[in-house]
NUZANU-402715 format. One record per residue (C-alpha): x negated, y negated, z negated. Coordinates in steps of 0.001 Angstrom, whole numbers. Layout:
<tises>
c1_c2_c3
X_Y_Z;
...
</tises>
This chain:
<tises>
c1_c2_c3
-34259_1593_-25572;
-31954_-880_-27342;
-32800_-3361_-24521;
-31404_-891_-21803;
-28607_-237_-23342;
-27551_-3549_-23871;
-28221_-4586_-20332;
-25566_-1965_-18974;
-23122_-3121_-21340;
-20534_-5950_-20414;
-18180_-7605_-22521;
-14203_-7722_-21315;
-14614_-11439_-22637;
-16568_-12215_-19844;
-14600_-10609_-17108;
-11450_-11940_-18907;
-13587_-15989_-18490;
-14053_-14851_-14636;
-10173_-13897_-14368;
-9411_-17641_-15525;
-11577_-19583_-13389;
-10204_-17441_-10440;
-6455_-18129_-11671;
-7003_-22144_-11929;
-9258_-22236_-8240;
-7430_-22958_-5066;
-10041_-22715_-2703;
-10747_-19418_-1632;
-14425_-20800_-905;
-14558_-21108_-4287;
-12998_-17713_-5520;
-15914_-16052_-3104;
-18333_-17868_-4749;
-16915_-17266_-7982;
-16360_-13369_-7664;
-20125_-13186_-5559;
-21847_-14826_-8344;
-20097_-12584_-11310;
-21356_-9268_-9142;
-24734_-10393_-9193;
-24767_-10209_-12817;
-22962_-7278_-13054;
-24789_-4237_-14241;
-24907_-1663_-11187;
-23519_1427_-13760;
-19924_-620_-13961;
-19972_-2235_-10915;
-17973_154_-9354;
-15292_-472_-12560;
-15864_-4272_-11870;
-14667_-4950_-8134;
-12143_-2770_-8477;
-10665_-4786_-11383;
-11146_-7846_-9797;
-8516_-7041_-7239;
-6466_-6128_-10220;
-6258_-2311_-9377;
-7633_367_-11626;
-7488_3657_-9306;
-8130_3260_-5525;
-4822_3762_-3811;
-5598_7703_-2791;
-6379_8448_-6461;
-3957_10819_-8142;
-3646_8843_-11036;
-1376_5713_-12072;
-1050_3766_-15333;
3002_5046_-15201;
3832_1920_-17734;
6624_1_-16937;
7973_-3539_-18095;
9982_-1830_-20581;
7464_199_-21781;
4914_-2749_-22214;
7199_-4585_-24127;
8098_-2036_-26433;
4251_-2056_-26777;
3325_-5783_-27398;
6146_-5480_-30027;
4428_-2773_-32083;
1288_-4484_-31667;
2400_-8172_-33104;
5646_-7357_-34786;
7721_-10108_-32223;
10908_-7711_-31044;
11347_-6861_-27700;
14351_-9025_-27258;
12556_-11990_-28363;
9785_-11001_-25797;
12172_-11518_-22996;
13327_-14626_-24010;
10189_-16092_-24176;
9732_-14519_-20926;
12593_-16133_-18925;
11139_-19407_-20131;
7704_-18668_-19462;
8157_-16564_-16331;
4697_-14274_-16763;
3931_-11615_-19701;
489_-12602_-19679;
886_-16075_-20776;
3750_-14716_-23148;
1450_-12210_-24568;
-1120_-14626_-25293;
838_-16741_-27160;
2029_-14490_-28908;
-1219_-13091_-29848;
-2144_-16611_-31097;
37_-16449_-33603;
-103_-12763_-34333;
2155_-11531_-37478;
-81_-8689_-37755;
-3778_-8198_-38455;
-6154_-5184_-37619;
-9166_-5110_-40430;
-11838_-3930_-38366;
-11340_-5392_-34719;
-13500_-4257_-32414;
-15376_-6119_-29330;
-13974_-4830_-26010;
-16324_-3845_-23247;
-15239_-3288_-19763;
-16238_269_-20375;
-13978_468_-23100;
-10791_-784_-21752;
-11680_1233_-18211;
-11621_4004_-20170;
-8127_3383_-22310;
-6822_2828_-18916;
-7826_6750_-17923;
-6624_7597_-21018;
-2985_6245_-20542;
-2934_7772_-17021;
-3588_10596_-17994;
-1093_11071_-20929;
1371_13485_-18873;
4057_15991_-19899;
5699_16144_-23309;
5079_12909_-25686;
3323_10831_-22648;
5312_7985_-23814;
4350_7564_-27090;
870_8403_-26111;
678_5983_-23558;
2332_3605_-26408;
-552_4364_-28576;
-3571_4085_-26130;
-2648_1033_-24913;
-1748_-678_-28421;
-5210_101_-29653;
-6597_-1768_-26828;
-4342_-4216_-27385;
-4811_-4742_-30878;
-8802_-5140_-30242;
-7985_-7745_-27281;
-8770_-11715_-27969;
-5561_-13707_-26664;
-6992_-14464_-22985;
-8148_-10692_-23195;
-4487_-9407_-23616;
-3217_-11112_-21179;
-4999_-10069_-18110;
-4721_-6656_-19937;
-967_-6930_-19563;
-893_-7933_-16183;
-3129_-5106_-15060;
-797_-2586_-16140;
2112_-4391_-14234;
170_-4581_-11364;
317_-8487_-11221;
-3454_-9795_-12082;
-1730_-12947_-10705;
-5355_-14423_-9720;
-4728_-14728_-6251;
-7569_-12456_-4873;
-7264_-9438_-2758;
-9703_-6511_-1352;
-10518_-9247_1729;
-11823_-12065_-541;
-13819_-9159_-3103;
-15008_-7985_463;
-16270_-11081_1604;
-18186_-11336_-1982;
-19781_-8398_-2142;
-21339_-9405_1762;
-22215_-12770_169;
-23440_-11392_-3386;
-25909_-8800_-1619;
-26760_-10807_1114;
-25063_-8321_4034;
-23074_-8830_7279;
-19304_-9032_6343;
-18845_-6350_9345;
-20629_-3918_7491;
-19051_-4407_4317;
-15739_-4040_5578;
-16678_-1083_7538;
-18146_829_4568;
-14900_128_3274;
-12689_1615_5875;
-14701_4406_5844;
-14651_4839_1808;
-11616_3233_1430;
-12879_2524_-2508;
-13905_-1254_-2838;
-16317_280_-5889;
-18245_2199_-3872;
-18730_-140_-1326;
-20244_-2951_-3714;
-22058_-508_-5507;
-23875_959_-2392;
-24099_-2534_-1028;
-25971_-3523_-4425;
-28897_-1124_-3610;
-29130_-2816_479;
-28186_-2471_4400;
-29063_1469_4051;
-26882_2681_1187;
-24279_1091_2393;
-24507_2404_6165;
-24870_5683_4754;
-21201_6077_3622;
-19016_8157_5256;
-15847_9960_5913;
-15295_12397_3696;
-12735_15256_3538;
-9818_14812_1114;
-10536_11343_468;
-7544_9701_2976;
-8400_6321_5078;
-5810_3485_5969;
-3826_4618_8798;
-4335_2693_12143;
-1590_460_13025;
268_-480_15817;
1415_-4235_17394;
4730_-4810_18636;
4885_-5764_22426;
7476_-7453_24368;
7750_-5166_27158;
5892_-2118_29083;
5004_-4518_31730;
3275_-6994_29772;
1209_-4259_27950;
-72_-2248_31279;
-1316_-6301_32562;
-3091_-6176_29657;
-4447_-2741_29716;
-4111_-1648_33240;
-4321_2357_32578;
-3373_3291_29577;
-1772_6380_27479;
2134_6448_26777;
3110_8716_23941;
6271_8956_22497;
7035_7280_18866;
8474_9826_16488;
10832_8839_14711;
9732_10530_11270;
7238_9919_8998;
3220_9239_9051;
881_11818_7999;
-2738_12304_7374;
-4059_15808_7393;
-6591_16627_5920;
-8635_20987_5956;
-11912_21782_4962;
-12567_26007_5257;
-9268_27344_4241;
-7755_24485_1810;
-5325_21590_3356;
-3769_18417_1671;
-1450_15927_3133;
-1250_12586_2340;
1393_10329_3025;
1410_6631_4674;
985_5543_1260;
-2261_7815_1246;
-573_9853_-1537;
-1099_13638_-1821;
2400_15143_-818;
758_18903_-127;
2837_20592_-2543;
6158_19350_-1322;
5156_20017_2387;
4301_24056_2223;
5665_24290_5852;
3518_22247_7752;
37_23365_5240;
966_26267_6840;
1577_25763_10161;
-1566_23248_10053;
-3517_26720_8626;
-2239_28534_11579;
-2848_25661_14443;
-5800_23808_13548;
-8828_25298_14773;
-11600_23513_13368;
-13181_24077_10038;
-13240_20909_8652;
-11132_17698_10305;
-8937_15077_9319;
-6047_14371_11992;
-3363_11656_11672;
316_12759_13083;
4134_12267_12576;
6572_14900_10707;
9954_14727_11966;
12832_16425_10592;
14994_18119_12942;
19193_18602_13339;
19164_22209_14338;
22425_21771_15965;
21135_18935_18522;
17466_19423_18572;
17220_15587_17505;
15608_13657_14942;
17483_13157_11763;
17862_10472_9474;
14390_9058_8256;
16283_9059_4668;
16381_12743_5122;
12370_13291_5777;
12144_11556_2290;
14197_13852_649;
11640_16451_1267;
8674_14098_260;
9894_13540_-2895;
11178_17075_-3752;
9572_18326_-6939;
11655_21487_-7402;
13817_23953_-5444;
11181_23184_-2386;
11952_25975_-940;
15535_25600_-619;
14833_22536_1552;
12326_24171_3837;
15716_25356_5756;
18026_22579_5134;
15816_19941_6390;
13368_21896_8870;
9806_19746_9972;
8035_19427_13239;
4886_17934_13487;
2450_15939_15703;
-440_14971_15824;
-1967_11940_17836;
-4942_11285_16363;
-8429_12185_14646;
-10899_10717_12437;
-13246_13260_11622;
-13698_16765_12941;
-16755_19567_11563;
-18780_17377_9799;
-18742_14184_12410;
-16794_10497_12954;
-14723_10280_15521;
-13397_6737_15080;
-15906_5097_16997;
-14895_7673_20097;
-13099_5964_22567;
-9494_7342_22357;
-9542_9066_25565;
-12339_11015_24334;
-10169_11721_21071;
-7469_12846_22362;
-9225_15081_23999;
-10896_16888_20388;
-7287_16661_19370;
-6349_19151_22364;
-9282_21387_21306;
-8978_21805_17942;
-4803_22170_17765;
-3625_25238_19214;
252_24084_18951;
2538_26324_17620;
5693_25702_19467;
8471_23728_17826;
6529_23251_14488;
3436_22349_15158;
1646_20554_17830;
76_17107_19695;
2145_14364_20721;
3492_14515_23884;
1652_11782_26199;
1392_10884_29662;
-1609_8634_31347;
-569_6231_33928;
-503_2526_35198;
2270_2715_36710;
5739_906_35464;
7902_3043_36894;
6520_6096_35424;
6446_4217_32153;
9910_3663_32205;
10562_6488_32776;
8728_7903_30119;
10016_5044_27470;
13382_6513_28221;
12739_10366_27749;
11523_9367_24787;
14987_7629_24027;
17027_10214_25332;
15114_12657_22880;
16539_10620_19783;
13042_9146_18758;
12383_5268_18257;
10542_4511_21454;
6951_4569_22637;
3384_4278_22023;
1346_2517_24573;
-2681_3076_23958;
-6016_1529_24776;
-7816_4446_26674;
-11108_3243_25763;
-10213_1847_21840;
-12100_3211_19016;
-9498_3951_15609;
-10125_1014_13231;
-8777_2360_9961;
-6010_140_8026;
-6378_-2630_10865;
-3499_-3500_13107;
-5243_-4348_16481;
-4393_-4708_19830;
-5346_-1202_20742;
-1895_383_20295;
1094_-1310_20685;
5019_123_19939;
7704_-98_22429;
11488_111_21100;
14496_-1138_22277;
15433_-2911_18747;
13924_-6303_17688;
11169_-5558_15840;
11852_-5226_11487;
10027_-6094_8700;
8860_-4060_5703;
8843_-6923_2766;
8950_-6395_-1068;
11593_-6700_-3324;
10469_-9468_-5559;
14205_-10555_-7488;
17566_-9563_-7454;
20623_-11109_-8679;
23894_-8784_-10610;
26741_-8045_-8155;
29630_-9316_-9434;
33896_-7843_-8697;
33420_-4157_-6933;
29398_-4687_-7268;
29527_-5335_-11032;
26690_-3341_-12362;
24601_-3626_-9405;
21549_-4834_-8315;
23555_-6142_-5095;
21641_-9929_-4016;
18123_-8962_-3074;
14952_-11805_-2613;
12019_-10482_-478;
8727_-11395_-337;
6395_-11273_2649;
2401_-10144_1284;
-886_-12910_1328;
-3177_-10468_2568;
-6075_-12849_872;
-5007_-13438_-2251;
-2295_-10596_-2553;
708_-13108_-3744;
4143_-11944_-2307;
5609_-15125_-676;
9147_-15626_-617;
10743_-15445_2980;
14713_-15086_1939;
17418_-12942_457;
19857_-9928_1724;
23025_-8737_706;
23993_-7035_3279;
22937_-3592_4800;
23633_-1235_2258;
25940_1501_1612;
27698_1394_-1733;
25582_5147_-2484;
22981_3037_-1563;
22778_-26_-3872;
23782_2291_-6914;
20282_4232_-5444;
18782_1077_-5023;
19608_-178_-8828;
18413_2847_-9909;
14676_2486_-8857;
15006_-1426_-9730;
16178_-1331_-12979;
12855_211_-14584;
10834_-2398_-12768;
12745_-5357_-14314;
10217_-7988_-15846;
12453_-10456_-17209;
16016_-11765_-16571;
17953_-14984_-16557;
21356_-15408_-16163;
22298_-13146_-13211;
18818_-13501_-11694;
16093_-10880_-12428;
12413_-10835_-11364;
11180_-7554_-10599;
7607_-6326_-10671;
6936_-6048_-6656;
6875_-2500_-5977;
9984_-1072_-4019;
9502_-1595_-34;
12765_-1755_2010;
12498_-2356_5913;
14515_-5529_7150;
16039_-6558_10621;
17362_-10145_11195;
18792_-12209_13770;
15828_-14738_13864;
12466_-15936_12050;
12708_-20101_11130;
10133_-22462_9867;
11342_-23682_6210;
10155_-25685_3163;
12474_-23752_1125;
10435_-20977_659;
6584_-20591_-278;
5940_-18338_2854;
7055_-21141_4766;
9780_-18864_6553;
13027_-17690_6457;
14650_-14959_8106;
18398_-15345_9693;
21245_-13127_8845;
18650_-10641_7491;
20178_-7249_6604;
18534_-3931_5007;
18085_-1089_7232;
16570_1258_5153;
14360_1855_1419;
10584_2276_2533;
9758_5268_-154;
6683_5847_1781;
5176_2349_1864;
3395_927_-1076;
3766_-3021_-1674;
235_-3564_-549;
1629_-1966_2669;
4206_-4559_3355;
4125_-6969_5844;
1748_-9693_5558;
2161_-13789_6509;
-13_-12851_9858;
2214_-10699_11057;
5255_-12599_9915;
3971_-15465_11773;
3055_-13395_14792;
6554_-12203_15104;
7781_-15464_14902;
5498_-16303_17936;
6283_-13438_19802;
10296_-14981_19291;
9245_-18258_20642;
7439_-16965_23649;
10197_-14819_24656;
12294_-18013_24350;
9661_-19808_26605;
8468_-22095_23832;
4761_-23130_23207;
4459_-22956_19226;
799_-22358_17720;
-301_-19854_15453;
</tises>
């Protein structure tokens, strides 16, 4: 029995060993082999623990949990644990530029001394993690404090400071879900395209190796499943109608709602919405569960749509600002139901009574969609579309759309299945502006004169969808309101990691969506772009960072520039 039980036990130490080879390999090659190797070993009862943490993510995205510790926080922490004060933390910080190599130093030469230290598993510190997510409500602070000290305080050096970095969010290791994907196919000996389809489908990297562990079979028995949301599918940006419908020849036009994603989500009588970010917004959106209740006709389904709010006086869209206002409303929800009034509509479905429809064709879709919605006018309905090849009906089309206040259209592969999370060429967006960005704040600099106190310099950061680094591609100052940056400084501040001078680095979290005059080669910056004369249009609230744009598309978009400029430039 004592053999067993030590079989299914792992020490952190050795995860912790696997974190630094990763950190100090280049090759991704090698990181595959690396990670594929480790899961091998790995017993299958944590496995599921395992991958997860070696993309540096505790909870899967959809989870309704979060660590909820920020920079401060942790610092406050580290201080109680080795008796160096916070302000001394951040010094060391500025120099060192990374709170895990700060906190192992620190630990090296710890002031304090625990008398009975205690081996960390990977059990062990999975479950601390739980523990501080789930400290809510009065005295979650100092609860948090204290579950995450005790791990602390049983943590080796190299232990703490992957530990550390884990709660930031910011394993620093340069792997992603694509690489741990690519592992997992490699560790098990299965197709990659399997692997990442189980994934899509779960949408939890743990279940996917774990299922993957036991063969081909387990892992092509996963499936949708109600109330667990999958990645939206996205859509490519397109120079014109005309070049789309050479491509395509027949194809669906729908407008593009200016509003904001949703995934719905009813099984018997019980609905939950999730948003873009694939977090559960139900509570804050009692107007559309219940329009949903009232015009969704099948008994179990998951259906992907757009809420728009609605200027009663014009009949148009209004600000996007003003949809968030309702998706973050915690109290008085009811007040807003008639200040900021919702339609919604749907153009898509993933699952409907028990079966996928992804790999439907979207024709075929579209038309489940018209029998399981029985609209309810002006709240609730499908998108409107029209199917043609023709340009001139199009056009016509792209500018009803327009004239209706909305952002522009959709243009759709009739015979495309819906690849969750994926942006293929199977949908592309029409619009009339150049085509923005959605990058991370990653620094800031203090305003100075009438922006004193501000967060008023921004640098952004475009994502590595391999290794999950956010490459510099610039800085804004320009864009925002004065309302704005105070809003702006607000959400920063608590995300500050360290500061020097008038320059802070900021834990990569917040989202804003950029427009510019131009996309540039450049050595200056790690992305190896630049953006010209970039300026903020709005704060993303309902993208997460591992939503932002990635190089790909960066680089696509600076393609698509040069071809409509007549240059030949390679990818």
């Amino acid at each position: 029995m004592g053999g067993l039980i030590a079989q299914i036990i792992m020490k952190y130490s050795k995860l912790a060993d696997v974190y630094e080879k990763l950190e100090f390999t280049s090759s991704k090659l090698e990181k595959t082999d690396i990670i594929s190797e480790f899961l091998k070993e790995t017993p299958e009862d944590i496995l599921k623990i395992v991958s997860m943490l070696l993309t540096g993510q505790v909870f899967p995205e959809w989870a309704e949990l979060e660590l909820g510790v920020g920079p401060s926080l942790l610092y406050d922490t580290i201080s109680f644990v080795t008796g160096v004060k916070p302000a001394e933390i951040k010094n060391l910080l500025a120099k060192e530029g990374d709170i895990g190599n700060v906190t192992e130093k620190i630990l090296k030469k710890k002031v304090q001394h625990i008398l009975f230290k205690k081996e960390l598993t990977v059990e062990q510190v999975y479950t601390s993690f739980e523990r501080i997510a789930r400290a809510y409500g009065s005295g979650s602070q100092n609860k948090k404090v204290k579950y995450l000290a005790e791990l602390l305080s049983n943590a080796s050096p190299k232990e703490a400071k992957y530990i550390v970095r884990i709660v930031l969010g910011e394993l620093r290791i340069g792997v992603a879900e694509g690489l741990v994907r690519n592992a997992i196919a490699k560790a098990f000996n299965i197709e990659v395209n399997l692997v990442e389809r189980a994934f899509m489908l779960a949408n939890h990297i743990g279940i996917v190796a774990k299922a993957a562990k036991n063969g081909k079979d387990a892992l092509e028995k996963i499936r949708i499943k109600v109330f667990i949301p999958i990645r939206p599918m996205l859509a490519q940006i397109a120079p014109d109608i005309q070049h789309v419908l050479k491509e395509l020849g027949e194809a669906a036009m729908e407008i593009k709602y200016d509003g904001a994603r949703v995934q719905i989500h009813k099984k018997g009588d019980e609905i939950k919405i999730y948003s873009r970010r694939l977090e559960n917004v139900t509570e804050a959106l009692p107007d559309i569960v219940k329009m949903a209740r009232e015009a969704i006709k099948a008994d179990e389904v998951i259906i992907d749509g757009e809420t728009v709010a609605i200027d009663t006086a014009t009949g148009k869209p209004r600000a996007f600002q003003e949809i968030l206002k309702r998706f973050r409303r915690k109290h008085n929800i009811a007040g807003m139901l008639e200040k900021i009034p919702f339609e919604t509509y749907i153009f898509d479905v993933m699952f409907v009574n028990g079966k996928e429809t992804i790999d439907m064709n979207f024709r075929e879709r579209r038309q489940v969609i018209e029998e399981v919605i029985k609209p309810v006018k002006g709240k609730f309905g499908t998108a409107e579309q029209i199917i043609t090849s023709d340009f001139d009906e199009a056009e016509k089309f792209y500018h009803h759309a327009l004239n209706k206040g909305h952002e522009g259209i959709m243009i759709k592969n009739l015979k495309a299945p819906y690849i969750p999370g994926a942006r293929v060429g199977y949908m592309y967006k029409i619009k009339p502006t150049m085509e923005t960005l959605d990058l991370v704040v990653i620094g800031a600099t203090w305003g100075t004169g009438k922006r004193s106190g501000w967060l008023g310099s921004y640098f952004l950061g475009v994502r590595d969808e391999i290794t999950g680094e956010f490459l510099p591609v610039g800085r804004v100052a320009t864009g925002l309101s004065e309302e704005q940056l105070k809003e702006l400084t607000s959400s920063l501040k608590p995300l500050i990691e360290y500061e020097e001078g008038q320059k802070v680095t900021l834990k990569p979290m917040l989202v804003v969506e950029v427009a510019y005059q131009e996309i540039q080669r450049s050595p200056n910056y790690k992305s190896g772009y630049a953006l010209r004369f970039p300026r903020v249009v709005r704060i993303r609230d309902d993208k997460s960072s591992r939503e932002a744009d990635t190089k790909d598309r960066l680089i696509s978009l600076y393609n698509l520039q040069a071809t409509s400029e007549k240059k030949k430039l390679d990818l």
